[in-house]
C-alpha positions in Angstrom: 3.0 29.5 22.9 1.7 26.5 24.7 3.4 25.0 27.9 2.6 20.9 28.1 -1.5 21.8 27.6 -1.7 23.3 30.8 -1.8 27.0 30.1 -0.1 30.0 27.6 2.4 31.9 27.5 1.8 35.5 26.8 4.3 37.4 25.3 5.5 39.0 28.7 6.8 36.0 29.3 3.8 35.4 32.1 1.7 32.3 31.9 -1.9 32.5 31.8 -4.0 29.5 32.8 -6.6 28.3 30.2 -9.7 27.2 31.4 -10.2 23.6 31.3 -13.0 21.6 29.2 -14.5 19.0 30.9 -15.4 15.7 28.8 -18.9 15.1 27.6 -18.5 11.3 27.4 -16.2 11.0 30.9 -17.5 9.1 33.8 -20.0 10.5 35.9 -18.0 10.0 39.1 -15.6 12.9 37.5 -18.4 14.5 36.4 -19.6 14.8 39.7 -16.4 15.7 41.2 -15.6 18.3 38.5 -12.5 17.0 37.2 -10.9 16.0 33.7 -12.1 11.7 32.9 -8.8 9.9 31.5 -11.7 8.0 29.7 -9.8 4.9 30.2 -12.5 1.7 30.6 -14.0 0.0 32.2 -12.0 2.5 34.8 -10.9 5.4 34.4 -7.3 6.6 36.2 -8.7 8.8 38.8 -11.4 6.3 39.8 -9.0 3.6 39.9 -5.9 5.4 42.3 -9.0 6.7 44.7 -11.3 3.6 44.7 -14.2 5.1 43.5 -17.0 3.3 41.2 -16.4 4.4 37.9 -19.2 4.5 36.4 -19.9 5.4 32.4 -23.3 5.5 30.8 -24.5 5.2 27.4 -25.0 7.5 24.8 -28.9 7.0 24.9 -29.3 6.8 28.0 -33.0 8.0 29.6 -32.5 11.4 31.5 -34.2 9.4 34.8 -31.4 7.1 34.7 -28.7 9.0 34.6 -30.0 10.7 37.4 -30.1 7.8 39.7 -26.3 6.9 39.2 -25.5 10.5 39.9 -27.1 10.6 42.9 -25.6 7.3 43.3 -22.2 8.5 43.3 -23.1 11.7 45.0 -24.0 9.3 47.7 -20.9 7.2 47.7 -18.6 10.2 47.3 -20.4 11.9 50.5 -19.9 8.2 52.2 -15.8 8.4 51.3 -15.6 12.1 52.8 -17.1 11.1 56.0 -15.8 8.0 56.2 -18.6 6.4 56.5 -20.0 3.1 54.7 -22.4 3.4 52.1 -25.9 2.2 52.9 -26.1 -1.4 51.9 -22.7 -2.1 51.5 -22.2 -4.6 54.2 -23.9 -7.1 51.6 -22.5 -5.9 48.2 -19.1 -6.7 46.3 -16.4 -3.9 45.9 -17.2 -0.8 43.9 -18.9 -2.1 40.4 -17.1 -1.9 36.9 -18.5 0.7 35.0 -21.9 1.1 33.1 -20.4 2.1 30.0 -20.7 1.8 26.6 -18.4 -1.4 25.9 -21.6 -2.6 23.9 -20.8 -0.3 21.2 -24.1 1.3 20.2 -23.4 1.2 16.5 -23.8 -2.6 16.4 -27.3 -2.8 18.2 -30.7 -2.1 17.1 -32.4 0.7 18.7 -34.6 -2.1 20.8 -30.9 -3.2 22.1 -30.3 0.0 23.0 -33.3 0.7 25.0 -32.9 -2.1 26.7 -29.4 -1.3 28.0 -31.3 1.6 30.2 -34.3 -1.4 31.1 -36.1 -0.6 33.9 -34.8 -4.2 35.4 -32.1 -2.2 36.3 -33.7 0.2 38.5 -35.1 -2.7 40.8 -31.9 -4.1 41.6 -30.1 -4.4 45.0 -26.6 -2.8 44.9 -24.8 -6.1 45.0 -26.9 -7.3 41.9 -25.9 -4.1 39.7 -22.4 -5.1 40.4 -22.7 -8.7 39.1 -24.5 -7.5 36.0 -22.2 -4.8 35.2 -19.3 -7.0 35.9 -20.7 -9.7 33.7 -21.1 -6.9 30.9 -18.0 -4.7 31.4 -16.0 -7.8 31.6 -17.3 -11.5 32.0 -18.7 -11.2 28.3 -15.4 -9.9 27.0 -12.8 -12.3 27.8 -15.3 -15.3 26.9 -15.4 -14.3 23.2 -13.5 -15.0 20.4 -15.5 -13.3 18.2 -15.3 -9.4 16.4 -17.4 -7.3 19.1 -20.7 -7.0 16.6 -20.8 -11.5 17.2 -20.2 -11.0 20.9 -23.8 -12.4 21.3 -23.1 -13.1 25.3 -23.9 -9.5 25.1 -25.8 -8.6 21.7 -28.1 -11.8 22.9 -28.0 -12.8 26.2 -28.6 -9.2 28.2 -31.6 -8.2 25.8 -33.2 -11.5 27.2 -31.8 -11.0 30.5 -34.2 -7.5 30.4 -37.0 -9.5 29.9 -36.2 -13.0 32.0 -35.7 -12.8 35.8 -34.1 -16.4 35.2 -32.0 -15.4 32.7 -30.7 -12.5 34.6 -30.3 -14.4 37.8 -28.4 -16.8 36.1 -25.8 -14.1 34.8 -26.0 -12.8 38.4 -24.3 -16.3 39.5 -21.8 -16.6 36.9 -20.5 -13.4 37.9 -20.2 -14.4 41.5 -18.9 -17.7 40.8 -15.9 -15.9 38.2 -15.6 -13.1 41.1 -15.2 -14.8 43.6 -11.6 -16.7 42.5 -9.1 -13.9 42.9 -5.9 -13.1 40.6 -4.1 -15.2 43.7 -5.5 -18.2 44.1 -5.2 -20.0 40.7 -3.1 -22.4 42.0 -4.9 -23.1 45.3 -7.9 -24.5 45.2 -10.9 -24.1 47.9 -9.4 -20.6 48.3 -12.4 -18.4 47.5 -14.1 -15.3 48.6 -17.0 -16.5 50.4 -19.4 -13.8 49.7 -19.1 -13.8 46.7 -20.0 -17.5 47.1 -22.9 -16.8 49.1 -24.4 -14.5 46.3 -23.5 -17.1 43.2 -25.9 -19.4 44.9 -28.8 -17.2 46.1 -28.9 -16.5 42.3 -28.0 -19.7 40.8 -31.3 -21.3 43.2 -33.6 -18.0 41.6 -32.7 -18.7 38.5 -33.4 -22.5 38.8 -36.6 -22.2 40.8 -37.8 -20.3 37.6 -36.9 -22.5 35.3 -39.0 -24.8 37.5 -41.8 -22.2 37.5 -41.8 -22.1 33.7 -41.6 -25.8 33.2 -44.6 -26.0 35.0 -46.8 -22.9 32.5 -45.1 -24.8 29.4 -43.6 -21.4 27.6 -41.2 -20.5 25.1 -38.6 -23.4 25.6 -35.7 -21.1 24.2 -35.9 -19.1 27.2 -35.4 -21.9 29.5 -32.7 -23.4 27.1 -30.8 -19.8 27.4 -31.1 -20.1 30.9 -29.7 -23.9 31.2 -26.8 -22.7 28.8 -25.8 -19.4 31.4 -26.0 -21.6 34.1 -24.0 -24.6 32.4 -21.4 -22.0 32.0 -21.3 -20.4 35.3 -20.9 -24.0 36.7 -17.9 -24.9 34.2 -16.3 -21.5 35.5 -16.2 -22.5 39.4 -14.7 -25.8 38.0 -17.6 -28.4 38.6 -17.3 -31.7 37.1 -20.8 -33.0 37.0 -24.1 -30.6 37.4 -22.9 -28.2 34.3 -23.4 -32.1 32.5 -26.5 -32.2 34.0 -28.0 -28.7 33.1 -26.6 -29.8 29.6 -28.9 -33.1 29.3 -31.6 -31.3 30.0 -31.1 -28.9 27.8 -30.8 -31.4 25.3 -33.8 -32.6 26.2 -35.3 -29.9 26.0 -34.6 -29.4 22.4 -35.5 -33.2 21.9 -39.3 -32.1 23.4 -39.9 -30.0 21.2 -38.4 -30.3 17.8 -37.2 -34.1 17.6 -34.4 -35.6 17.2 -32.9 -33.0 14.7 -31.3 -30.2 16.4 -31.8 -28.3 13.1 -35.1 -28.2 13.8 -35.1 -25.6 16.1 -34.8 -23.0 13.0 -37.7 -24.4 11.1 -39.9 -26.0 12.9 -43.6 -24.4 12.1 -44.9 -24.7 15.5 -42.3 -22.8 17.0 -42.9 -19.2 14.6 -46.3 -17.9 16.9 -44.6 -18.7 20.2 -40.7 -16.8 19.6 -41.4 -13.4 20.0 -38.0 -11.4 19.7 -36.6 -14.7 19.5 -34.7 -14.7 16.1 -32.8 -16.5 14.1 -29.9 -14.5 15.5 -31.0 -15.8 18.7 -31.5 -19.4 17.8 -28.4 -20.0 15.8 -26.5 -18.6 18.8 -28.1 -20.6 21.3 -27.6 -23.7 19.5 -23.6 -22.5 18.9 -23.6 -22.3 22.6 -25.2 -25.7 22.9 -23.0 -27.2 20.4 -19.6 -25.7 21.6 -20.2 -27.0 25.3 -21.1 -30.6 24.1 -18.2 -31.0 21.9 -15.9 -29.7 24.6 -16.3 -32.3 27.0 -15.0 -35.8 27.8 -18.0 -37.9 26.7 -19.5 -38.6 23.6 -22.1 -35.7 22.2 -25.8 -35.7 22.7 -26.7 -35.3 19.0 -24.7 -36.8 16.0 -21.8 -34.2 14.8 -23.4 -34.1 11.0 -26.6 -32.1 12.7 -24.1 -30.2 14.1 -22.1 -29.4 11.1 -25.3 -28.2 9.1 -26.4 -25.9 11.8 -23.0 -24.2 12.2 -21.9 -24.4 9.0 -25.2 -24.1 6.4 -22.9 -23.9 3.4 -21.2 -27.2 3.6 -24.3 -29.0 4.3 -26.9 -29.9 1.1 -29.7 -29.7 3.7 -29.2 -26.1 4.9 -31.7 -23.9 6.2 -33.1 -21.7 3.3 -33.0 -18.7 5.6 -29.2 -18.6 6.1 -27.6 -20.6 3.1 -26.6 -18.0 1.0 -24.1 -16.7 3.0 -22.8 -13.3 1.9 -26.0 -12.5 0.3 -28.4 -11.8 3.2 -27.5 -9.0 4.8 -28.3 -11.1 8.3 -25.8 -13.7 7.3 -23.0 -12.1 8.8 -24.4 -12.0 12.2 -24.7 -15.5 11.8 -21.5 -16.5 10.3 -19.5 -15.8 13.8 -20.1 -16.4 17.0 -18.3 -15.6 20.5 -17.6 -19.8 21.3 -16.4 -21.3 17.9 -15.0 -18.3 16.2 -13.3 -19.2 12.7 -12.5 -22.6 14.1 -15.8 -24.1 13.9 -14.7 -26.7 11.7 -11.6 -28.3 13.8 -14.0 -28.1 16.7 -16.9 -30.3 14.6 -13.4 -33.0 13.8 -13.2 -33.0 17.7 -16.9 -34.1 18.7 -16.1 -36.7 16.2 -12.7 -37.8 17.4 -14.2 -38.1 21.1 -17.1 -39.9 19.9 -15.0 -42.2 18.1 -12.5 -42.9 21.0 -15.4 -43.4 22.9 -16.5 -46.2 20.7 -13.1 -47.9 21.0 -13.9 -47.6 24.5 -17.0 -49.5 24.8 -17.9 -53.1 25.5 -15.4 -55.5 27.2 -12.6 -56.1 24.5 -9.8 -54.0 24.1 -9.5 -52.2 20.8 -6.9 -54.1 19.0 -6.6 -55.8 15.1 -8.9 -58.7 17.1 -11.9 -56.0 17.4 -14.8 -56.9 15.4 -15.0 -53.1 14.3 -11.3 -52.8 14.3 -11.3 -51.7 10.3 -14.2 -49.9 10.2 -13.1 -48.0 12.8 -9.6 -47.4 11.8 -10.5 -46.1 8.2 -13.0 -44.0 10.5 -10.2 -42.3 12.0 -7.7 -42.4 8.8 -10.4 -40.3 7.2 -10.4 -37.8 9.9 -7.1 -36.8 9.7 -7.0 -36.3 6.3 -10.3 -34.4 6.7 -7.4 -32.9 9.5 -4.9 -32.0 7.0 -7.1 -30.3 4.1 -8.8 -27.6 6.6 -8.3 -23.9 5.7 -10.0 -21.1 7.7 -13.0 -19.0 6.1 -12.5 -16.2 4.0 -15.7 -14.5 4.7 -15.0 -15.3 8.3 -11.5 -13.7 8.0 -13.0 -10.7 6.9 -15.0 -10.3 9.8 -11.7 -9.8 12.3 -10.8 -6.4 11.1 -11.6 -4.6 14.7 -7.6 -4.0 14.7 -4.8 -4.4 12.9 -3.3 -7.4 14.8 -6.9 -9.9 14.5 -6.1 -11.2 11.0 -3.0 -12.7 12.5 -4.0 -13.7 15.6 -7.1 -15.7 14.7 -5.0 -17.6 12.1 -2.6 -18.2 15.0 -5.8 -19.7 16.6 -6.7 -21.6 14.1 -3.7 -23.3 13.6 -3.4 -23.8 17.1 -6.4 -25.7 17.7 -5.6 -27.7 14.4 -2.5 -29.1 15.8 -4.3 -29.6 18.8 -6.9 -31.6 17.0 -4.5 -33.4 15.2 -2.1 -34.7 18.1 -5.5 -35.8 19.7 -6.6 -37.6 17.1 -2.8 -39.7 16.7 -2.9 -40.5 20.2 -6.2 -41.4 21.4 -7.5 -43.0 18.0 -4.4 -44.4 15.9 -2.8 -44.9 19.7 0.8 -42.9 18.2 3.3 -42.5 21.5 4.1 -39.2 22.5 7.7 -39.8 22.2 7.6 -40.8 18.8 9.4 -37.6 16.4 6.1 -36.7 14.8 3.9 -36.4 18.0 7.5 -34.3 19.3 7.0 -32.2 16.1 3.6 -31.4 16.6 4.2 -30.3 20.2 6.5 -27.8 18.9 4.6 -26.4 17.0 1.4 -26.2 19.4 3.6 -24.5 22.1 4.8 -22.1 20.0 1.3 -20.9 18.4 0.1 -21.3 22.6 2.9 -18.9 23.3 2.1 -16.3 20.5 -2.3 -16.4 21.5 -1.6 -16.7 25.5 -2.1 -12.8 26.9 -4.5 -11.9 23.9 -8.2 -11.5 24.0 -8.2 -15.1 22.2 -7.0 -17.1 25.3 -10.1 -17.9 26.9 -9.9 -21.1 24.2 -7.1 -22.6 24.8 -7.9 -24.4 27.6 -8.7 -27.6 25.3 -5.1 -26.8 23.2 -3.3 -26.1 26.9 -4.0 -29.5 28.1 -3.3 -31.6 24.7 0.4 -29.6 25.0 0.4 -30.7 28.5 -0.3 -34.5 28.6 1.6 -35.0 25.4 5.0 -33.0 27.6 8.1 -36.0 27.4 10.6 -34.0 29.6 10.9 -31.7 33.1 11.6 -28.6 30.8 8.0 -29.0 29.0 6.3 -29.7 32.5 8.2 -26.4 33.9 7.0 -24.8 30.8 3.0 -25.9 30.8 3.0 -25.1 34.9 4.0 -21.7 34.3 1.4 -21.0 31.5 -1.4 -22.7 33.7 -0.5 -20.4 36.5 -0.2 -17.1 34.1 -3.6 -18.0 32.7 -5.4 -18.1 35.3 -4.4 -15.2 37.0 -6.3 -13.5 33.8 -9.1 -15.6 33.0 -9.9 -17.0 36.4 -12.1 -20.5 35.6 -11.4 -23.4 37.2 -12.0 -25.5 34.2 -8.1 -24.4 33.4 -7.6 -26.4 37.1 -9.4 -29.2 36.4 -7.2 -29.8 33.1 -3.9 -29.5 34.9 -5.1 -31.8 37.7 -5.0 -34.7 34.6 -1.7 -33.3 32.9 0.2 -33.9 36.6 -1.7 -37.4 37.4 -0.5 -38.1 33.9 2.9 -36.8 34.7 3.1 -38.6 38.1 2.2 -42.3 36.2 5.3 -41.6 33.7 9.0 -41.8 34.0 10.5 -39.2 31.6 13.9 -40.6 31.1 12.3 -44.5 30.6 9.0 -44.1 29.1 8.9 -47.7 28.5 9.1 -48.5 32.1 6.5 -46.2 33.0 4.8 -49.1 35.5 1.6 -49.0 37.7 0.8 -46.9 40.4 -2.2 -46.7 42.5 -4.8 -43.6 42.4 -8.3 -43.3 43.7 -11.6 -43.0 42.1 -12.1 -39.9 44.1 -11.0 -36.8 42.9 -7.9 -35.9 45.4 -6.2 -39.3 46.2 -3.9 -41.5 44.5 -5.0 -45.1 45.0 -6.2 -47.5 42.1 -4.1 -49.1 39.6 -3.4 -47.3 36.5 -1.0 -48.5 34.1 0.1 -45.7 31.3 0.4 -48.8 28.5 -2.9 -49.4 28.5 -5.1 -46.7 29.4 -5.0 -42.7 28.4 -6.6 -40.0 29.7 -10.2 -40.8 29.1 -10.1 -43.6 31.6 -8.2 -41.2 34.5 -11.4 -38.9 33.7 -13.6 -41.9 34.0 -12.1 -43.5 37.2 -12.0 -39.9 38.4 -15.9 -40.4 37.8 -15.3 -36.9 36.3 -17.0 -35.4 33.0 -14.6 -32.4 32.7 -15.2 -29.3 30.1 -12.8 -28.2 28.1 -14.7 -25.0 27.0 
């Protein structure tokens, strides 16, 4: 008879203890201490309630390997007992998440899954380890929207990372930056852990000096583009304004360089096929997604017209597809291409919003207000009229649908997403093009709506997107119970997620706030603010100017990714 696992009873009524069976695929920190792995990743419960790295390796993994991270935790565990401090910890982070296998090895190649046990590894300083595994166990996870086999942050991005010192730097630094803003200090700002600091820019100035350094020998431009894109991200994450707009220039010009004006290039282009090794079209359609996604997510117009963008994300809409990936369901690679971990199932209303900011943009420029006086007032205005009807008639994917069957839940939840950023697109479309008032019932409706679908996604694996969807609900707000409401999601978010991009966006939804009366919204009246970033002193006037022109006085180009 069997008593709770534990042991049996015999039928004198004694209990006999059974002998326990340690785990083959448990951490090697229990492993080494002999005792029974919960399994739980990226920590398991022993590690975690003693404080001990917890570390898991692949499946594959090279016997040499292995035996460096056991005498690695041998080491620390001997450290513990003593109470002394491991060599080199003075300079490294707390214990590392685990080496596990969160890439699951079923959806590499067997090149992938060498190169999860790369010898780059081995050469690492403690503190560097930690950054990469962090980045792996966790950074790469709660950026993507995508089923784990289109997580190409890892599928892509580490494989190169094995073979580029920049491209590993750079992930080196986005760790750091996301590391060092802790669970606490969402809401305060200029509150972060300074080593952490320290180490995001000694690898955020290695990673750039060898992008210089390959500038200068002319290489494979991909690589460098990869690079620009890793570090783009990392500086979104720590909330900057202005260089991740930079980095993305020049990787625009980059692409410019070499393959023209037509971003589409890059999978065709003849010149390019003798000079991509391991570089395929995997690899360029994802770094061109990446590209794509962070210059439609900004507050200025896009680098490249949106059409180039909607026939290199979406080849079947386009007549000029690329031959290689337009029969979609047919080539056994055109799944890997039909996801990715930025756009998702939503590429579509994310195409509509390059075009609506490159349209309100337009309205924007030159001296005269946009009004029925404009020269390009009707051209402009059917411009806009067609977009939200193009709005209306979107449906998600099928054949992307079918790729969200990881759980039972996914279906659901990235249709939720869908329809999230679809009213999101839509209320920014009324109200910065066809210049509707947030009061008005239908923009009210909307809102309604786009909180409820924020409430259902917030908490999920899905939220790192709504940062875009979390500010249109917040500047569009009409009364103190929304405001409550948006602050407390803003502050629940990023105790998860952890990127200041989130703070940036809320720093607009409260200047917006403070211009506006919510019980008189027609006598919202002036009020000073400055064109730095912290004050309040140059005149704004809510009746006249929107959110574009806080960003711009602000001399801010924010990122909504």
């Amino acid at each position: 008879m069997l008593d709770g696992g534990r042991g049996v009873v015999s039928a004198t009524g004694l209990a006999t203890v059974s002998s326990r069976k340690h785990s083959r695929t448990g951490c090697v920190t229990c492993k080494v201490r002999k005792k029974r792995c919960s399994e739980h990743k990226p920590v398991c419960n022993d590690c975690k309630r003693l404080g001990f790295s917890c570390v898991y390796l692949p499946k594959a993994v090279d016997r040499h390997v292995a035996l460096r991270y056991r005498n690695q935790v041998e080491r620390e565990l001997l450290c513990h007992k003593t109470g002394r401090r491991r060599p080199g910890a003075a300079a490294a982070a707390p214990p590392a998440p685990a080496i596990d296998d969160y890439v699951s090895l079923e959806y590499v190649s067997l090149d992938q899954q060498r190169a999860l046990t790369a010898p780059v590894l081995l050469e690492l300083e403690p503190a560097a380890v930690h950054l990469y595994n962090y980045y792996r166990s966790h950074l790469a996870q709660i950026v993507s929207i995508a089923p784990e086999r289109q997580n190409y942050y890892l599928q892509v991005f580490l494989p190169m990372a094995h073979q580029h010192s920049g491209i590993l730097y750079g992930i080196m630094a986005w760790s750091a930056h996301h590391l060092s803003i802790s669970a606490e200090n969402g809401e305060t700002e200029g509150i972060r852990d300074q080593k952490y600091l320290e180490l995001a820019n000694k690898y955020t100035l290695e990673s750039l000096q060898r992008l210089r350094e390959d500038q200068a020998s002319s290489p494979n431009f991909l690589w460098s583009l990869a690079q620009v894109l890793i570090l783009c991200a990392a500086e979104i994450c720590q909330g900057d304004v202005n260089k991740w707009k930079v980095l993305l220039r020049f990787g625009a010009g980059l692409i410019e360089q070499h393959v023209g004006k037509d971003i589409c290039k890059v999978f065709s282009h003849r010149s390019l096929a003798g000079k991509m090794p391991g570089l395929d079209l995997t690899t360029r359609y994802w770094l061109l997604a990446n590209f794509i996604y962070h210059d439609i997510m900004c507050s200025q117009g896009t680098f490249f017209p949106t059409e180039q963008y909607r026939r290199a994300l979406c080849p079947r809409d386009g007549a000029n597809s690329m031959p290689s990936i337009s029969s979609v369901g047919q080539d056994p690679q055109s799944e890997k291409l039909h996801l990715d971990p930025l756009n998702g199932i939503n590429r579509p209303i994310l195409l509509y919003l390059g075009d609506i900011n490159n349209l309100t943009r337009k309205m924007k420029l030159g001296p005269l207000p946009f009004n029925k006086d404009h020269p390009h007032f009707k051209t402009y205005m059917a411009e806009a009229l067609s977009l939200e009807a193009g709005l209306h008639q979107l449906v998600p994917d099928n054949v992307d649908l079918k790729l969200y069957q990881e759980g039972p839940e996914d279906h659901e939840l990235c249709l939720q997403l869908f329809q999230l950023m679809q009213t999101s697109a839509l209320i920014h479309l009324k109200t910065s093009c066809l210049k509707y008032s947030k009061y008005c019932m239908e923009i009210q409706y909307l809102w309604m709506q786009l909180s409820e679908n924020l409430q259902r996604v917030l908490g999920t694996k899905l939220e790192g997107s709504l940062c875009f969807p979390m500010f249109i609900c917040g500047i569009t707000c009409t009364d103190q119970q929304q405001r409550d409401l948006m602050e407390a999601r803003f502050n629940d978010i990023m105790k998860r997620y952890k990127c200041y991009n989130f703070q940036r966006a809320r720093t607009i939804v409260r200047k917006i706030w403070k211009y506006e009366y919510t019980d008189f919204p027609a006598s919202a009246t002036s009020r000073t603010s400055s064109t730095t970033s912290g004050d309040d002193n140059a005149s704004f006037n809510v009746s006249t100017k929107d959110w574009y022109d806080i960003v711009d006085e602000m001399g801010w180009d924010i990122s909504f990714a």
